[in-house]
PyMOL commands that place a pseudoatom at each C-alpha (Angstrom):
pseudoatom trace, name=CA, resn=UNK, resi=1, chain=A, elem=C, hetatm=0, pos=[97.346, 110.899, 124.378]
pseudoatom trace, name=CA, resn=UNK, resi=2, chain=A, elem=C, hetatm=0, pos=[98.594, 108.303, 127.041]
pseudoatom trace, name=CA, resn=UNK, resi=3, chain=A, elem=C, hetatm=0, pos=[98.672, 111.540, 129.486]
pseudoatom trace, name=CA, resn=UNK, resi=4, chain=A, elem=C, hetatm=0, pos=[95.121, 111.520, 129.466]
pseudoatom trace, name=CA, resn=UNK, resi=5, chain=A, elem=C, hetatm=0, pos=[92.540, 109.796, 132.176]
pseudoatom trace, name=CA, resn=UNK, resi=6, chain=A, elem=C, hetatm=0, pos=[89.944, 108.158, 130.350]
pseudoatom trace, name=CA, resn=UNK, resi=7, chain=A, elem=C, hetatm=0, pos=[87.437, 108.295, 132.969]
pseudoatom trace, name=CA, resn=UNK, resi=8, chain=A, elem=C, hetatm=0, pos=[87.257, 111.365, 133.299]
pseudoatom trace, name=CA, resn=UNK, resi=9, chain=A, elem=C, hetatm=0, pos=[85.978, 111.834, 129.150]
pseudoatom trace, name=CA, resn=UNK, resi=10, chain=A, elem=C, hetatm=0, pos=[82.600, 111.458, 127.693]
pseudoatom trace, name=CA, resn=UNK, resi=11, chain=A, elem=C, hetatm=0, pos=[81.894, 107.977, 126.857]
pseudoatom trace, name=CA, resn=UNK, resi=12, chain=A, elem=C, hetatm=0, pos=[80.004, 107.258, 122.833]
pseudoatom trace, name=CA, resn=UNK, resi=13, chain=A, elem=C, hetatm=0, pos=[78.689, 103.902, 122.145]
pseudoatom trace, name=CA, resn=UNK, resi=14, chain=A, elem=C, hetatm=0, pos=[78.044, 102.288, 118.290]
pseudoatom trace, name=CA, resn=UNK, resi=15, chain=A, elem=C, hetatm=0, pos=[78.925, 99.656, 115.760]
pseudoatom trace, name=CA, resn=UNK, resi=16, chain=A, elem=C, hetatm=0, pos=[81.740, 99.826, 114.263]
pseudoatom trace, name=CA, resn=UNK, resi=17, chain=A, elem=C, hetatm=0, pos=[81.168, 99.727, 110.367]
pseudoatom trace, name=CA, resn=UNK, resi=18, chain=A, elem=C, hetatm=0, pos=[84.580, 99.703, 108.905]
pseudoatom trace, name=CA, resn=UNK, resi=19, chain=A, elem=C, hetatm=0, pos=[88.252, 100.565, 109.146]
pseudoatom trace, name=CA, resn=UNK, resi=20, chain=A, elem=C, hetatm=0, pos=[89.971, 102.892, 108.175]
pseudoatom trace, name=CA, resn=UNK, resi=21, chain=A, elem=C, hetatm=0, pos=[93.868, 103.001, 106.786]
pseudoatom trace, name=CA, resn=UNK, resi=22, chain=A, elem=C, hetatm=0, pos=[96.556, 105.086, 107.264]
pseudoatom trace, name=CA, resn=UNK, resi=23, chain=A, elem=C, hetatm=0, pos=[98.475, 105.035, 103.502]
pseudoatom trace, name=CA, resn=UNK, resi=24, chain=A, elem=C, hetatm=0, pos=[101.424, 102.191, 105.643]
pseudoatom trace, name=CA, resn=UNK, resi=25, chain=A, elem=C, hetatm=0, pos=[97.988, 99.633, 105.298]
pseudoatom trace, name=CA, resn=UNK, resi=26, chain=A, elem=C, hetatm=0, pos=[97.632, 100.176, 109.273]
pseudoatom trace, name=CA, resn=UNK, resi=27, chain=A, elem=C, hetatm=0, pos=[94.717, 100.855, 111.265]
pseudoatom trace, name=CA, resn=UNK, resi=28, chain=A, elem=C, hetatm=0, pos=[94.070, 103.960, 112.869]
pseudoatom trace, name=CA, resn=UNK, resi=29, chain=A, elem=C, hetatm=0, pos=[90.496, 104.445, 113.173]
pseudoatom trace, name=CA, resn=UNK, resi=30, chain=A, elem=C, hetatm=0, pos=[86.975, 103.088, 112.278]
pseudoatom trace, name=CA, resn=UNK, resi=31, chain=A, elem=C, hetatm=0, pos=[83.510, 104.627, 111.541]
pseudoatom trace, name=CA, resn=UNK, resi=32, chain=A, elem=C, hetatm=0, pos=[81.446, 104.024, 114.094]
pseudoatom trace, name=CA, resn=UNK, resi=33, chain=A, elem=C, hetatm=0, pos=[77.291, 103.795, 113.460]
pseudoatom trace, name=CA, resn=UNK, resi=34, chain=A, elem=C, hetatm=0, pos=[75.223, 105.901, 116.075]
pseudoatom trace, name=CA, resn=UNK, resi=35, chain=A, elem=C, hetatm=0, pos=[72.262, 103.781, 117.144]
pseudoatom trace, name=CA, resn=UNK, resi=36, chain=A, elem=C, hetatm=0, pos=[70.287, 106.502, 115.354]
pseudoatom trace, name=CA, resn=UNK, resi=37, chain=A, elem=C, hetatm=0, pos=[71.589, 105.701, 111.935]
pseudoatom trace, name=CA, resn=UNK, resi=38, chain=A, elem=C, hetatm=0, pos=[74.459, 108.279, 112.192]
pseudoatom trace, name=CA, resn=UNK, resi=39, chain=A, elem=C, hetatm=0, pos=[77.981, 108.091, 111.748]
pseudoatom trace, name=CA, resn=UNK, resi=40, chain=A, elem=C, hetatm=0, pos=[81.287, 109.251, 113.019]
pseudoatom trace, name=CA, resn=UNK, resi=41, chain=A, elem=C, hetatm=0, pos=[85.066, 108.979, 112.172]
pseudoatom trace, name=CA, resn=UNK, resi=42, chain=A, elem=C, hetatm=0, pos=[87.167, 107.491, 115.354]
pseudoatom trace, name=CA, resn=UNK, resi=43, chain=A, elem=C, hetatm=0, pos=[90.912, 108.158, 115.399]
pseudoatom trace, name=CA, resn=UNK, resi=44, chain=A, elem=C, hetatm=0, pos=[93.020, 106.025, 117.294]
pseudoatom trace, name=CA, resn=UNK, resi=45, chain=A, elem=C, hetatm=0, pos=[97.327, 106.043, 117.091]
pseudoatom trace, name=CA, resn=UNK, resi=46, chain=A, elem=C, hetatm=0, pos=[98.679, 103.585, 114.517]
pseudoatom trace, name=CA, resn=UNK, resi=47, chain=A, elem=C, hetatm=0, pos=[100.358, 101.874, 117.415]
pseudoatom trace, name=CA, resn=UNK, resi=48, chain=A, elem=C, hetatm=0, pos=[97.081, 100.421, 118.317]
pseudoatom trace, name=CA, resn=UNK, resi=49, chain=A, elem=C, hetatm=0, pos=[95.475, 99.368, 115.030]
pseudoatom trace, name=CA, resn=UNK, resi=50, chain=A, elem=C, hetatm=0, pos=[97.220, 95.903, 115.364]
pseudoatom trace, name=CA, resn=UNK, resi=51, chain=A, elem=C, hetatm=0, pos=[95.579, 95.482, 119.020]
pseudoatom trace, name=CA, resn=UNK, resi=52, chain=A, elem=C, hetatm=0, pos=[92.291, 96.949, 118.405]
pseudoatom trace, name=CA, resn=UNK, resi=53, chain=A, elem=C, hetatm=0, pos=[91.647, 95.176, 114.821]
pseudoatom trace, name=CA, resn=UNK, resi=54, chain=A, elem=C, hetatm=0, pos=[92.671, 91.558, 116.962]
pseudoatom trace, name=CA, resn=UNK, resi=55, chain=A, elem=C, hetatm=0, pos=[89.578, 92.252, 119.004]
pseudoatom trace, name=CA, resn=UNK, resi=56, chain=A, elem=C, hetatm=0, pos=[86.983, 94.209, 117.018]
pseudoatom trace, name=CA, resn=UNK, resi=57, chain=A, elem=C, hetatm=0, pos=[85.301, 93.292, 113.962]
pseudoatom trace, name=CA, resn=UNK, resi=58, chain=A, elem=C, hetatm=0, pos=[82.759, 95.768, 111.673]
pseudoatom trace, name=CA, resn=UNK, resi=59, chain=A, elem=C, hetatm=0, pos=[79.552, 94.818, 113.104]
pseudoatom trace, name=CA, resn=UNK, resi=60, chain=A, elem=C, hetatm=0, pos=[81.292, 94.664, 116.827]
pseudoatom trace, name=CA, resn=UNK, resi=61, chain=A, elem=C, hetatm=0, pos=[79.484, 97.292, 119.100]
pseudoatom trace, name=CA, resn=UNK, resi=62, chain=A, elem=C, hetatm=0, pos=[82.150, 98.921, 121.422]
pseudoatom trace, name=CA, resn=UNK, resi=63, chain=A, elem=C, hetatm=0, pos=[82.243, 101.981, 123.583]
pseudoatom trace, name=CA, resn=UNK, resi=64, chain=A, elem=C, hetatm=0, pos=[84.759, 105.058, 123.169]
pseudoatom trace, name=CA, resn=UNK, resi=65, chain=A, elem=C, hetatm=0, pos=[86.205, 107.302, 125.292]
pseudoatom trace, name=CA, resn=UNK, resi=66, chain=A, elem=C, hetatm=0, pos=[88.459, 110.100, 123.643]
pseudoatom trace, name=CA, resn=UNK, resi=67, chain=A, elem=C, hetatm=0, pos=[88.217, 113.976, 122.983]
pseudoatom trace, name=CA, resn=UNK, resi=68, chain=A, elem=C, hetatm=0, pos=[86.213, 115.859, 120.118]
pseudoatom trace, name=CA, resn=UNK, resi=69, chain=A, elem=C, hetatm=0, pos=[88.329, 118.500, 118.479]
pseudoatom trace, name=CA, resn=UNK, resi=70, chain=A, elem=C, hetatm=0, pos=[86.688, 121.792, 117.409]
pseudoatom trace, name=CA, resn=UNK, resi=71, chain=A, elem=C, hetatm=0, pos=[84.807, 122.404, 114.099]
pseudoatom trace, name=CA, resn=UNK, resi=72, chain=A, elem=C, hetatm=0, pos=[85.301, 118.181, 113.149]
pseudoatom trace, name=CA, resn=UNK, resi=73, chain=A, elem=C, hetatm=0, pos=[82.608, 115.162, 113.638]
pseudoatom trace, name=CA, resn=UNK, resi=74, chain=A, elem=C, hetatm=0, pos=[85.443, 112.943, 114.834]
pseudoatom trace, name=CA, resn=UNK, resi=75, chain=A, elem=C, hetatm=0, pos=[86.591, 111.706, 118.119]
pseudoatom trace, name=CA, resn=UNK, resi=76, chain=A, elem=C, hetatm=0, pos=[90.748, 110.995, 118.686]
pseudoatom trace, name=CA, resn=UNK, resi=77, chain=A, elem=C, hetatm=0, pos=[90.002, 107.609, 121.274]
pseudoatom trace, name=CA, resn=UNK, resi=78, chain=A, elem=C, hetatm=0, pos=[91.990, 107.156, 124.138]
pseudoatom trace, name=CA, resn=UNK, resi=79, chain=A, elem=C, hetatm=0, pos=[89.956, 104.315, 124.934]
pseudoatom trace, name=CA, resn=UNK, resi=80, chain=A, elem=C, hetatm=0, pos=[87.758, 101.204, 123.541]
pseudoatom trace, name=CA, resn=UNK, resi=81, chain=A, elem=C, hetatm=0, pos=[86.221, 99.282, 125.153]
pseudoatom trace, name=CA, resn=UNK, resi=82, chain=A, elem=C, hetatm=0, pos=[85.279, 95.913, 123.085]
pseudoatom trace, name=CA, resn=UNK, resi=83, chain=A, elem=C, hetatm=0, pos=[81.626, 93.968, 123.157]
pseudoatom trace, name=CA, resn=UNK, resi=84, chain=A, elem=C, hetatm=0, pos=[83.536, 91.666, 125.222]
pseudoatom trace, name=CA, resn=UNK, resi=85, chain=A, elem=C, hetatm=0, pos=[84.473, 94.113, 128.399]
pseudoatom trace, name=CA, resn=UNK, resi=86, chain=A, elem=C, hetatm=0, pos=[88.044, 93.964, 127.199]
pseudoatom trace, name=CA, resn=UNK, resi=87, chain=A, elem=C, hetatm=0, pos=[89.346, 97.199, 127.497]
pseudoatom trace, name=CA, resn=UNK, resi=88, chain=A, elem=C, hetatm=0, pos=[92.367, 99.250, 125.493]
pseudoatom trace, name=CA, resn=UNK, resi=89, chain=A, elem=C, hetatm=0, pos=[94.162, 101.853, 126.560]
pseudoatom trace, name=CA, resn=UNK, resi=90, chain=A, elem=C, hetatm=0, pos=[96.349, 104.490, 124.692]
pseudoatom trace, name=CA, resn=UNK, resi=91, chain=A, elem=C, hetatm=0, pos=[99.727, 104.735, 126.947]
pseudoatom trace, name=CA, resn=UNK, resi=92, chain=A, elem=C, hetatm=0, pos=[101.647, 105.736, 123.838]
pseudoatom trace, name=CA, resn=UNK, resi=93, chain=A, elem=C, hetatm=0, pos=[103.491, 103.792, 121.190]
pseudoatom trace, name=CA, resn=UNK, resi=94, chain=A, elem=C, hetatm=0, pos=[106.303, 101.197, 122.812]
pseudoatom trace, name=CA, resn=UNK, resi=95, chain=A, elem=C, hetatm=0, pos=[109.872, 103.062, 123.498]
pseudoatom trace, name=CA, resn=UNK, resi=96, chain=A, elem=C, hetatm=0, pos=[110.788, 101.012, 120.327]
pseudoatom trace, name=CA, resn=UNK, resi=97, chain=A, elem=C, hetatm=0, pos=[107.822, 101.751, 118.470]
pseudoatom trace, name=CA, resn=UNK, resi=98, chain=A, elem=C, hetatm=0, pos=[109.263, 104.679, 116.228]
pseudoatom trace, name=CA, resn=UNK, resi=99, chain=A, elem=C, hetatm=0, pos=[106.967, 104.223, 113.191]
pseudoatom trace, name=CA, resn=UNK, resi=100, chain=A, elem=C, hetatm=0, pos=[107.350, 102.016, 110.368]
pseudoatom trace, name=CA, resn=UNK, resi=101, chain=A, elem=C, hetatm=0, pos=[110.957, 100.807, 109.192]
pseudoatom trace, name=CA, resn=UNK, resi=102, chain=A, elem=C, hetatm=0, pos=[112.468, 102.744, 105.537]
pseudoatom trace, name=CA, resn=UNK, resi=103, chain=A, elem=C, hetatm=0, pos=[109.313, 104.839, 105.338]
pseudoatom trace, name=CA, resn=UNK, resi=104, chain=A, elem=C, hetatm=0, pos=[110.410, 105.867, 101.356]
pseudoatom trace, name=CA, resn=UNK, resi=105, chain=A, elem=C, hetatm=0, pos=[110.256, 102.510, 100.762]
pseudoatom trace, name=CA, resn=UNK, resi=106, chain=A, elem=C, hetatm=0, pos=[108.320, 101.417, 98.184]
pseudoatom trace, name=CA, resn=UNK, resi=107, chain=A, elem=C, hetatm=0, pos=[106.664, 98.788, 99.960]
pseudoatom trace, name=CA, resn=UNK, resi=108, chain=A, elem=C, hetatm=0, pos=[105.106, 101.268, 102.503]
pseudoatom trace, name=CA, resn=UNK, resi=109, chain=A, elem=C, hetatm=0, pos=[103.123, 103.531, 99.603]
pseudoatom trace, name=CA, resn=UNK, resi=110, chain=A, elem=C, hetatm=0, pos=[101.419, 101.043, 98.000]
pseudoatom trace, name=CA, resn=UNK, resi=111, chain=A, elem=C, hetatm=0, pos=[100.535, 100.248, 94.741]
pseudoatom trace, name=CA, resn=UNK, resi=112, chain=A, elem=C, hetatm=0, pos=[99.387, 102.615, 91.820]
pseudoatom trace, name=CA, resn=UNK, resi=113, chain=A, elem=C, hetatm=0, pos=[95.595, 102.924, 92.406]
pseudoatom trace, name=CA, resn=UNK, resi=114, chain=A, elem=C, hetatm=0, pos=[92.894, 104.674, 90.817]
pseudoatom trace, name=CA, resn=UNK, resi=115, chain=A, elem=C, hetatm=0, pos=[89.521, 104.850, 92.094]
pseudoatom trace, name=CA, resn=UNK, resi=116, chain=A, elem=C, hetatm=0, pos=[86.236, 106.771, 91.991]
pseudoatom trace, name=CA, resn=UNK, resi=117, chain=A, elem=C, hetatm=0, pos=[82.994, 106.831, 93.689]
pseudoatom trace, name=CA, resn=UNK, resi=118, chain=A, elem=C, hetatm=0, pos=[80.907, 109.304, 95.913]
pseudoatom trace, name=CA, resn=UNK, resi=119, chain=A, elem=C, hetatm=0, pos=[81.902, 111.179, 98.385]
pseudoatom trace, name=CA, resn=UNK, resi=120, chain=A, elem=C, hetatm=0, pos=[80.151, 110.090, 101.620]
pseudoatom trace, name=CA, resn=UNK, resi=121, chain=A, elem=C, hetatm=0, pos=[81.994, 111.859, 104.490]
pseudoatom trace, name=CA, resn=UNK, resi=122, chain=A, elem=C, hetatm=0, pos=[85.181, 113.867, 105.166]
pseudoatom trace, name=CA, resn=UNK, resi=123, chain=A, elem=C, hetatm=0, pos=[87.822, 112.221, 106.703]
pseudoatom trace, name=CA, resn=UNK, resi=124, chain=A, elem=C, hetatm=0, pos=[90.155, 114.334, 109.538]
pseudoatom trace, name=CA, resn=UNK, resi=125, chain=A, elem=C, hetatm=0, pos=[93.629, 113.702, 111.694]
pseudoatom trace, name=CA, resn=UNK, resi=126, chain=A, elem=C, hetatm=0, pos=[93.352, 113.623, 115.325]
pseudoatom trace, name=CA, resn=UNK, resi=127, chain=A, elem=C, hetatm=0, pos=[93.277, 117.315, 115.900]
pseudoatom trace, name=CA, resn=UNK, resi=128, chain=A, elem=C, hetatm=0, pos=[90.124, 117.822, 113.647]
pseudoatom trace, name=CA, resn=UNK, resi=129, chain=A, elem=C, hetatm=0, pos=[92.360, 118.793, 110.717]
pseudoatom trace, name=CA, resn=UNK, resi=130, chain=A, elem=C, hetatm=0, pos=[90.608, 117.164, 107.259]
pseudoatom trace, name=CA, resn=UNK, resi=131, chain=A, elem=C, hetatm=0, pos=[92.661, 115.019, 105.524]
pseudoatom trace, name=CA, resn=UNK, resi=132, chain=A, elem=C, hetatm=0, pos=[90.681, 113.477, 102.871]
pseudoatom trace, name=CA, resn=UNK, resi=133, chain=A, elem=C, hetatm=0, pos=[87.360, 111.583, 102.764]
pseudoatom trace, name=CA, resn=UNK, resi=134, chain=A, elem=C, hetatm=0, pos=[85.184, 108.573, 102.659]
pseudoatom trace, name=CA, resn=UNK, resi=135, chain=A, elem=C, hetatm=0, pos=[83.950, 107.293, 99.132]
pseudoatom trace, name=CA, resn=UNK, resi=136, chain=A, elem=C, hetatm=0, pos=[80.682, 105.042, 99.461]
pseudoatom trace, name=CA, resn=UNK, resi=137, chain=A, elem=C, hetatm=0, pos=[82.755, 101.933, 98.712]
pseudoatom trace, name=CA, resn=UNK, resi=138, chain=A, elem=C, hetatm=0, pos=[84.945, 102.271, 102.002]
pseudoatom trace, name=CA, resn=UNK, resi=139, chain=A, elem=C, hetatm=0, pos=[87.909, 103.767, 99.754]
pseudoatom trace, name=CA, resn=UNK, resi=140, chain=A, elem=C, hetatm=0, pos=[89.679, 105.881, 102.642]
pseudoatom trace, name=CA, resn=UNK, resi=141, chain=A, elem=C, hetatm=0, pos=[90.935, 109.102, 100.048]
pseudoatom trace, name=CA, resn=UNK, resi=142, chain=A, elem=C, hetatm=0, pos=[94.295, 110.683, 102.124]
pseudoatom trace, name=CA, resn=UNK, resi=143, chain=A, elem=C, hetatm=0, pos=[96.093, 113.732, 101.610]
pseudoatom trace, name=CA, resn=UNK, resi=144, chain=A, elem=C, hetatm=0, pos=[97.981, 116.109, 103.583]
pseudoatom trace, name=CA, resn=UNK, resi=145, chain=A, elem=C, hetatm=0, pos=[95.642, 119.055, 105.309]
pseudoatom trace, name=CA, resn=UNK, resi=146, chain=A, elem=C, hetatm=0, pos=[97.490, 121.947, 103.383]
pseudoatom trace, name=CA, resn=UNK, resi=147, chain=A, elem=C, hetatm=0, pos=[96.189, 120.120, 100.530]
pseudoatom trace, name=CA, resn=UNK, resi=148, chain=A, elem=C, hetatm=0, pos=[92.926, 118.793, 101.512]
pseudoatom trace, name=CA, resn=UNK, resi=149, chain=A, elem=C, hetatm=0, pos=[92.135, 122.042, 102.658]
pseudoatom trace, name=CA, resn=UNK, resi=150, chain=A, elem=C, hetatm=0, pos=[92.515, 123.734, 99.190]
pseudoatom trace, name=CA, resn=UNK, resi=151, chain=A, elem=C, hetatm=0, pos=[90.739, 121.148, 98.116]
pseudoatom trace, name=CA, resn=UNK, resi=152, chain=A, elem=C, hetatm=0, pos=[87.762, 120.924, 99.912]
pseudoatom trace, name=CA, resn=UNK, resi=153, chain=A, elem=C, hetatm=0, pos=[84.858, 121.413, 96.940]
pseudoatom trace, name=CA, resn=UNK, resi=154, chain=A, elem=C, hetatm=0, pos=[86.399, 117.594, 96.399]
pseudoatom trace, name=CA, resn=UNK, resi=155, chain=A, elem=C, hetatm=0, pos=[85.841, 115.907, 99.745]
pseudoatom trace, name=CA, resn=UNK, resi=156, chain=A, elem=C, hetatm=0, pos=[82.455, 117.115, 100.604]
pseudoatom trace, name=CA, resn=UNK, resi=157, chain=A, elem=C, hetatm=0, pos=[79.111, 114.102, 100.722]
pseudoatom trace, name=CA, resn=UNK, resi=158, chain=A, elem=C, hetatm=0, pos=[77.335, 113.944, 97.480]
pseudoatom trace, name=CA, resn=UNK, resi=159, chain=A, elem=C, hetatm=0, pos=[80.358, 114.405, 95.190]
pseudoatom trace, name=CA, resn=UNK, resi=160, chain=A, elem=C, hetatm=0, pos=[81.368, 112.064, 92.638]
pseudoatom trace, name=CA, resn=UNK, resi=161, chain=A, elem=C, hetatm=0, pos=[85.300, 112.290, 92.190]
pseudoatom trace, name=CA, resn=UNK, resi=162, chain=A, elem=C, hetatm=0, pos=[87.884, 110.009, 90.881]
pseudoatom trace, name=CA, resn=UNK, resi=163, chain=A, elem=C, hetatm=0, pos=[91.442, 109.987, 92.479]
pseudoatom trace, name=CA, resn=UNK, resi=164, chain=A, elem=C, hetatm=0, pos=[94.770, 108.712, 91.924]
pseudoatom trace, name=CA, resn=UNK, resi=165, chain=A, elem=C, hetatm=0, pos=[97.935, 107.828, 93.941]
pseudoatom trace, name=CA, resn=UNK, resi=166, chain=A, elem=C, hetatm=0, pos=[99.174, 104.829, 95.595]
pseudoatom trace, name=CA, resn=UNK, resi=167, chain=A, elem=C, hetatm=0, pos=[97.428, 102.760, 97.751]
pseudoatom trace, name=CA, resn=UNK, resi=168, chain=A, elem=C, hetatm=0, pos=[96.940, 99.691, 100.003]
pseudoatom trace, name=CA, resn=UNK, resi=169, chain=A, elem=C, hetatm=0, pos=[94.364, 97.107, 100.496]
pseudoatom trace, name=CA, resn=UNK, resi=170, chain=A, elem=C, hetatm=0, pos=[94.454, 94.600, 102.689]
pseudoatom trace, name=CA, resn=UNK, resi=171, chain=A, elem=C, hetatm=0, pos=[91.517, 92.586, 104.817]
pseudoatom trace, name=CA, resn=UNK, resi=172, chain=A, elem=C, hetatm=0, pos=[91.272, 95.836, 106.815]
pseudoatom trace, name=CA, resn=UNK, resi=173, chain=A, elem=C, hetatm=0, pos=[90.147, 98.285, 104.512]
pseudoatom trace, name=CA, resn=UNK, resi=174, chain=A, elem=C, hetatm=0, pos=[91.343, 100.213, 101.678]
pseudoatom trace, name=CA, resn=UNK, resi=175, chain=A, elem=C, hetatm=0, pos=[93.130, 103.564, 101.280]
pseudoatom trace, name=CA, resn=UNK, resi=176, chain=A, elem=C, hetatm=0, pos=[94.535, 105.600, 98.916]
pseudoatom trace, name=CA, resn=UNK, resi=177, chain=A, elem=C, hetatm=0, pos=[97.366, 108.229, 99.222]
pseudoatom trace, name=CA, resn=UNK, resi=178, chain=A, elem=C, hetatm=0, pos=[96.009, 110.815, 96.057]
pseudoatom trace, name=CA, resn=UNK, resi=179, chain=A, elem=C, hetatm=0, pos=[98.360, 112.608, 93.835]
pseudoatom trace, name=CA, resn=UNK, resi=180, chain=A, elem=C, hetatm=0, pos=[95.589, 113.928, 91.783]
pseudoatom trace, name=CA, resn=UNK, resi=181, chain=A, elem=C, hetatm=0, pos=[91.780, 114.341, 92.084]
pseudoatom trace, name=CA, resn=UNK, resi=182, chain=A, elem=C, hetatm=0, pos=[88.785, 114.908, 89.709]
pseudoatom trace, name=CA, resn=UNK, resi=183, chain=A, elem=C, hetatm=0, pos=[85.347, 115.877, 89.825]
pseudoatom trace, name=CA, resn=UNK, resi=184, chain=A, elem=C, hetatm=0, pos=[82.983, 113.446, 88.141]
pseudoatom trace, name=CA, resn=UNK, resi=185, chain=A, elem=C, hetatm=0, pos=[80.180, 115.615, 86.529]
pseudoatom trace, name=CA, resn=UNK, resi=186, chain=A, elem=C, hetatm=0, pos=[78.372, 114.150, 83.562]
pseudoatom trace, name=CA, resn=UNK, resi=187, chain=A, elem=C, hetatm=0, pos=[80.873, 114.448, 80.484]
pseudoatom trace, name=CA, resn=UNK, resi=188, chain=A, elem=C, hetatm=0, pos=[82.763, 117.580, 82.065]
pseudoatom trace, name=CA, resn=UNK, resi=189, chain=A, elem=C, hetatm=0, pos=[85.249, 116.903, 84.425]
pseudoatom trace, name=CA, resn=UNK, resi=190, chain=A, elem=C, hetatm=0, pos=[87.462, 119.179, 86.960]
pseudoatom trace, name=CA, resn=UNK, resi=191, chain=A, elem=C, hetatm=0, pos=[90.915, 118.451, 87.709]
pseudoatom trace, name=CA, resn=UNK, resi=192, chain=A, elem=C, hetatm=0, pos=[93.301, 119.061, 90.286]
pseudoatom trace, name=CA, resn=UNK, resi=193, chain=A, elem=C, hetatm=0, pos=[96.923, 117.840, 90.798]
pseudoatom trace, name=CA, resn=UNK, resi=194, chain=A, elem=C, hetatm=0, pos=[98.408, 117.783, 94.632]
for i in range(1, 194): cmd.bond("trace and resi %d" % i, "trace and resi %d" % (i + 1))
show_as sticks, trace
zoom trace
């Protein structure tokens, strides 16, 4: 989005309340706390988790600039400005900046994980596309939209689910990239393979 003035876009102020991981264990956004109590997913390019997690902390209140795609409660930043006036700028990644190195590594999916909790908000990619969703713990759940969006009944606030895939965790936050998802309902429980 480096093509993009960020004067010229609406400007949303919070707290940030935690990060949130792409499945490499990088940064690329936050949720950021309304000062009315409500929240929002921010979306930001991998490329600048390293710089924007050096300067902001959960609790840190910063102001946004960035677009709102259709039919999503997220905004894809283009800026941030921190609680210190420092501001940072997406002019796209660096010409050597081509993603992470042997991406079927091992090293870059993580670790067998499963987890379970409640579902407290959808997650989406930059274009509004839902990708997973929040579990009350700060678990990021990630998928791929074709299959987050046949699986919706799973992702949606209030349900309980239990997932499992490979992860990361790291001092940043938590995600998990799910193979398979269940519903948590009493003693019954639905079950869906990705």
């Amino acid at each position: 989005m480096h093509w993009i003035d960020p004067a010229c876009l609406p400007e949303t102020r919070g707290k940030v309340v935690l990060f949130l991981l792409n499945p490499h264990g990088n940064a690329d956004g936050f949720i950021l706390q309304h000062a009315d109590g409500v929240q929002q997913q921010v979306h930001f390019p991998p490329h600048l988790g390293k710089q924007i997690t050096r300067y902001v902390t959960p609790g840190d209140t910063v102001r946004v600039r960035g677009v709102k795609p259709r039919g999503a409660d997220l905004i894809a930043a283009v800026s941030l400005t921190t609680r210190q006036g420092a501001e940072i700028v997406d002019e796209g990644p660096a010409p050597h900046d081509h993603g992470p190195k042997h991406e079927h590594g091992h090293e870059l999916h993580g670790e067998p994980m499963d987890v379970q909790g409640e579902v407290i908000m959808p997650l989406y990619g930059p274009k509004g596309e839902l990708r997973g969703a929040l579990l009350e713990d700060g678990t990021s759940l990630r998928m791929p939209p074709h299959a987050a969006s046949e699986l919706v009944e799973y992702l949606t606030p209030g349900v309980h689910v239990q997932a499992w895939g490979r992860g990361v965790k790291n001092k940043d936050g938590c995600t998990v990239d799910v193979h398979d998802i269940a519903e948590l309902v009493d003693e019954v429980a639905g079950h869906a393979g990705l």
